[in-house]
C-alpha positions as CSV (number, residue, x, y, z in Angstrom):
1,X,0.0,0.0,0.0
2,X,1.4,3.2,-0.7
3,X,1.3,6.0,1.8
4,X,0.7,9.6,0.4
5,X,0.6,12.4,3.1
6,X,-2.7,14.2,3.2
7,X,-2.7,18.3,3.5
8,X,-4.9,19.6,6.1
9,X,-6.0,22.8,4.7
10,X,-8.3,23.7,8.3
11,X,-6.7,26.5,10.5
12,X,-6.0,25.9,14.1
13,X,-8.0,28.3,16.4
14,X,-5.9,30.1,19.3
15,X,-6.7,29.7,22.9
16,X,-7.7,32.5,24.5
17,X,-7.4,31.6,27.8
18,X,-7.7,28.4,29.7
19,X,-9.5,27.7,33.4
20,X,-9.8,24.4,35.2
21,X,-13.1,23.7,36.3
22,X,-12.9,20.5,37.9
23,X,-10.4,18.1,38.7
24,X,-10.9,14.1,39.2
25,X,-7.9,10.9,39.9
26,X,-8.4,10.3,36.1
27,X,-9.2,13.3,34.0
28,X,-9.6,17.2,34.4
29,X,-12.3,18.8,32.7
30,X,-10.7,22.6,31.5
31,X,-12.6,25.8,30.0
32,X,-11.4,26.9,27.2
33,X,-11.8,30.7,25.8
34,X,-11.4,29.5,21.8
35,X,-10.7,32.0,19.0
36,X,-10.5,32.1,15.3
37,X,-9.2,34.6,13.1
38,X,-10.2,35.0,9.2
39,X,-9.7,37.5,6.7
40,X,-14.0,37.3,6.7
41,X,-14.8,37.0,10.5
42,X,-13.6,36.5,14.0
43,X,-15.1,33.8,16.2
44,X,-14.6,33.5,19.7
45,X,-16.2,30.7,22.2
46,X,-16.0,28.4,25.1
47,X,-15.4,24.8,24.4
48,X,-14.5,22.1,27.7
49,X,-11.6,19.5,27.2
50,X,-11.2,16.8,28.9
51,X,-7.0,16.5,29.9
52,X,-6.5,13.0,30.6
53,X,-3.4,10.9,30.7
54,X,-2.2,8.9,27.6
55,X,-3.8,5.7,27.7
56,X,-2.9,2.1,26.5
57,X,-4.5,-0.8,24.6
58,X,-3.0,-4.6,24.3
59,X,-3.8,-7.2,21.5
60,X,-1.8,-10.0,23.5
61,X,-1.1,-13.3,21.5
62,X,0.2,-16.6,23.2
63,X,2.6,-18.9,21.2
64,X,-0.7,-20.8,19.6
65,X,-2.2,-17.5,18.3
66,X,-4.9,-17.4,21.2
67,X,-5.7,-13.8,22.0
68,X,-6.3,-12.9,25.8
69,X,-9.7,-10.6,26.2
70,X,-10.9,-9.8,29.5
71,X,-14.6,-9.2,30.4
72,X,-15.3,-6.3,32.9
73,X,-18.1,-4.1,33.8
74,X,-18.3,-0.7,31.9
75,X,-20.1,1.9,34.3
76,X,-20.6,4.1,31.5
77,X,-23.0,1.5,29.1
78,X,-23.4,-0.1,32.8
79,X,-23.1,-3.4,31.0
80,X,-20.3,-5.6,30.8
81,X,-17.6,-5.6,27.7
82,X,-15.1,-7.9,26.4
83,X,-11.8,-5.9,25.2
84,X,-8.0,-6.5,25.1
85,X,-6.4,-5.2,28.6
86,X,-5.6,-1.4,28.3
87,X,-5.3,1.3,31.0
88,X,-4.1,4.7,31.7
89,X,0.0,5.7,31.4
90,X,1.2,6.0,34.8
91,X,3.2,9.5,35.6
92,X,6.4,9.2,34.6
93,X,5.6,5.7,32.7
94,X,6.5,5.4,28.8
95,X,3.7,4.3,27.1
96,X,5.6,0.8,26.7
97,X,6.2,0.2,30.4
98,X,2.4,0.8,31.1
99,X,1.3,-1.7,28.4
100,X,3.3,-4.5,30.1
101,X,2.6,-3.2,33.3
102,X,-1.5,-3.3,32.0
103,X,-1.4,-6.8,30.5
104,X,0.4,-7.8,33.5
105,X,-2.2,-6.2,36.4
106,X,-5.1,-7.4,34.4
107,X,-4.4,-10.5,33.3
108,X,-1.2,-12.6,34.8
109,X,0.4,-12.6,31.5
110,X,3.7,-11.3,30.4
111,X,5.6,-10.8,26.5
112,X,9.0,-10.2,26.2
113,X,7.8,-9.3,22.6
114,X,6.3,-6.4,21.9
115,X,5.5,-4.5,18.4
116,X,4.0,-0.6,18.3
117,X,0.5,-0.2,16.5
118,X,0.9,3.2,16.7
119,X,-1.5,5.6,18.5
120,X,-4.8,6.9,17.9
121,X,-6.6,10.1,19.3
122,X,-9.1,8.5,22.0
123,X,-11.7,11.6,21.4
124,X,-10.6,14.3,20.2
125,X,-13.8,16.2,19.7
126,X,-13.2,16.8,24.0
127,X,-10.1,14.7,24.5
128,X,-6.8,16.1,24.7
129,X,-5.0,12.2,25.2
130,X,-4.1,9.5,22.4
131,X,-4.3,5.8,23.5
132,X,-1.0,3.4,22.4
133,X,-2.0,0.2,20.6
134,X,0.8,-2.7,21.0
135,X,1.0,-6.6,20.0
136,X,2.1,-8.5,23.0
137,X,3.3,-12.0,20.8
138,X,4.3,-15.1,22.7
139,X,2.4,-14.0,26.0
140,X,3.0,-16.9,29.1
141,X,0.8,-16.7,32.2
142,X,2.8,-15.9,35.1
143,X,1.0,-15.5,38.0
144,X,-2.1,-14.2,39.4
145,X,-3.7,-10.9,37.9
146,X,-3.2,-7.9,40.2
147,X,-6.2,-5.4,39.1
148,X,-7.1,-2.0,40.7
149,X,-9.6,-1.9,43.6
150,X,-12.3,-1.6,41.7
151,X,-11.7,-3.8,38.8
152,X,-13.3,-7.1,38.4
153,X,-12.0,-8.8,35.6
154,X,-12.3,-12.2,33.9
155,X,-9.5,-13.7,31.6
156,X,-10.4,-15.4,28.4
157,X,-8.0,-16.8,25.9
158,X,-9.8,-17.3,22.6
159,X,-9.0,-18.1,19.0
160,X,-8.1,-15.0,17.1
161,X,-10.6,-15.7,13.6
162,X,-12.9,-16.2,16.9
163,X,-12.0,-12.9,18.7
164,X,-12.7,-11.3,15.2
165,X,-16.2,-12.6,14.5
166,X,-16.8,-11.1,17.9
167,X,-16.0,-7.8,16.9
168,X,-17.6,-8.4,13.6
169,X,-21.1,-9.2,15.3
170,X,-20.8,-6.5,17.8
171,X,-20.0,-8.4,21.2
172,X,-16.4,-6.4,21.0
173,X,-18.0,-2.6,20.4
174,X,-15.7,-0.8,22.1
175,X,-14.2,2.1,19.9
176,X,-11.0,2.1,20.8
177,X,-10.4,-1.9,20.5
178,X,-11.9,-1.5,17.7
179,X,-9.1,0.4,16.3
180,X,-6.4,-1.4,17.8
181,X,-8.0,-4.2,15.8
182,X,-8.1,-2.2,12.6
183,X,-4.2,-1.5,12.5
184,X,-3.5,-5.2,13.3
185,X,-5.4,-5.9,10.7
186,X,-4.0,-3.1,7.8
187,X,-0.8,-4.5,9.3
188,X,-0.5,-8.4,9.3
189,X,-3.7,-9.2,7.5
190,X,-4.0,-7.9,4.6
């Protein structure tokens, strides 16, 4: 496939000022004061970001090309999901060191193998964070998971064509697996 570099032709508006209106353990919301200059007209309005941390997602593989979900309550749909393990970047954490340290808490399972998916923005329309996509390969339980207090997970290990009819019918709907799933694919299946 070749790659061609698209030109964004939309012009960045200026911040005018910024306030933080309320802070929480995993995201800030801010006020912005937004401006945009024109040769036509000037616009000028508030807009609220959220500033989170940069987050992490995991498609980890074991040696037989079984994929390891987990299954955990989603307050926000307040249903349950099935996803690949993923988690916010610890302060002072390279994105790398909390996508071992992720696959690790949630599921018992290490790699010593580990391949960049890139990153993708995880909503930029009021997010100000991008989430890191990895391939864990050759992944060997080591020990019992270690989740955060209010985490309850359960491990599967599936076959990957299965894991993919599950995101094909809509079991796996979460957006951001989603695209974790889309650059593994554009990279090693097609």
């Amino acid at each position: 496939m070749s790659r061609k570099n698209f030109e964004f032709s939309v012009k960045p508006w200026s911040i005018v000022r910024e306030n933080k209106e309320y802070s929480t353990s995993i995201f800030k919301l801010l006020k912005q004061r937004i401006r945009l200059e024109s040769a036509t007209e000037v616009l000028e309005g508030d807009f609220y970001i959220l500033d989170a941390p940069e987050w992490v997602n995991v498609m980890p593989l074991t040696a037989d090309e079984e994929i390891i979900l987990v299954e955990q309550y989603r307050h926000g749909t307040q249903e349950p999901t099935l996803e690949i393990p993923g988690g916010m970047v610890d302060d002072g954490e390279s994105p790398l060191d909390g996508a071992k340290r992720e696959l690790l808490e949630e599921t018992g399972y290490r790699s010593d193998t580990w391949e960049g998916l890139g990153k993708v923005s995880s909503n930029p329309s009021i997010m100000n964070n991008y989430t890191h996509m990895y391939i864990a390969r050759d992944c060997e339980f080591v020990g019992a998971q270690n989740p955060d207090e209010y985490e309850r997970i359960e491990v599967h290990k599936v076959a990957l064509d299965n894991f993919l009819s599950y995101v094909e019918d809509g079991t796996v709907h979460h957006s951001i697996v989603l695209a974790a799933v889309a650059r593994y694919l554009l990279k090693h299946k097609m």
